[in-house]
VMD Tcl script that draws the C-alpha trace (Angstrom):
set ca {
  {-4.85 76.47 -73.94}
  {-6.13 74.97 -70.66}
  {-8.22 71.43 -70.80}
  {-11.53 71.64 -69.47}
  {-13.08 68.12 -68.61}
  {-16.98 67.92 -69.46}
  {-19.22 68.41 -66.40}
  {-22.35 67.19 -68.06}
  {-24.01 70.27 -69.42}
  {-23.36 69.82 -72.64}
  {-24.60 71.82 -75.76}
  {-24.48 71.02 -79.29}
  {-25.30 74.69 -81.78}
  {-22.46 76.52 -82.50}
  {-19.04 75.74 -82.83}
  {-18.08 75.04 -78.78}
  {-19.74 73.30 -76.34}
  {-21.29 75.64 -73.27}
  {-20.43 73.61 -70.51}
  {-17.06 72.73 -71.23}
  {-16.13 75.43 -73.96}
  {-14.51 72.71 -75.73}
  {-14.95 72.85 -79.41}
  {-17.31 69.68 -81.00}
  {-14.39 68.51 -82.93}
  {-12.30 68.36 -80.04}
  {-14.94 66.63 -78.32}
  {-15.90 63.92 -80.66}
  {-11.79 63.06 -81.26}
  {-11.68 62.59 -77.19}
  {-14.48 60.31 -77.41}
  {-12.74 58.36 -80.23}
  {-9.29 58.20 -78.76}
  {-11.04 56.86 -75.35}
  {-13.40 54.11 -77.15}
  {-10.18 53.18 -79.04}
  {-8.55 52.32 -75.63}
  {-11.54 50.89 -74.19}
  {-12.03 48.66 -77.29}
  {-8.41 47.91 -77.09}
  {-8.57 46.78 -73.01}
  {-11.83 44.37 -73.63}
  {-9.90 42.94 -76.72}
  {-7.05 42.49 -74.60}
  {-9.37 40.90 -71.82}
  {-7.68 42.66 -68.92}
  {-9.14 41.75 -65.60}
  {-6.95 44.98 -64.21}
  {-8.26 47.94 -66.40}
  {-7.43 50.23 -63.57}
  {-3.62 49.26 -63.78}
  {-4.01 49.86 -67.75}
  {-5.82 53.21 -67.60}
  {-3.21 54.33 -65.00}
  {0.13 53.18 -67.32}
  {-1.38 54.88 -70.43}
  {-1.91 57.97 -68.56}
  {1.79 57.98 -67.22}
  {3.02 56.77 -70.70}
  {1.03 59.76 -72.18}
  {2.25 62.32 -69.59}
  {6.14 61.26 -69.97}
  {5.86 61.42 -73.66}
  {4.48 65.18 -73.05}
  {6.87 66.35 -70.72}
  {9.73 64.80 -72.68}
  {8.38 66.41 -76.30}
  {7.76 69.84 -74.18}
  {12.13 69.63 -73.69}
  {13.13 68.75 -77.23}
  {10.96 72.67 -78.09}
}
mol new
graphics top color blue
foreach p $ca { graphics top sphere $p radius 0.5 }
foreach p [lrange $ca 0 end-1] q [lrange $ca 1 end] { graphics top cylinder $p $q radius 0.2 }
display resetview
């Protein structure tokens, strides 16, 4: 399945978003994984959030790549 990021036309009946053609659920656990990180930064007080957004995003794409090998 291919990601597709919102582009602000959102819908809410049904099961999947118009826009995106994400479904809700998918949707609402992005939002809380990303507040969860935000929350996390501000707790954390870092004064370089782009240097933190740009290590979790490596982090998470090593950890991908390396559980795509052990298949």
């Amino acid at each position: 399945m291919k990601f597709n990021p919102c582009i602000d036309k959102c819908t809410y009946e049904g099961t999947h978003c118009e826009g995106c053609g994400r479904t809700h659920i998918e949707i609402a656990e992005t939002k809380k994984m990303v507040m969860a990180l935000v929350n996390f930064a501000q707790e954390q007080e870092y004064e370089n959030v782009e240097d933190f957004v740009a290590a979790v995003g490596k982090s998470v794409l090593k950890k991908l790549k390396k559980a795509d090998t052990n298949k």
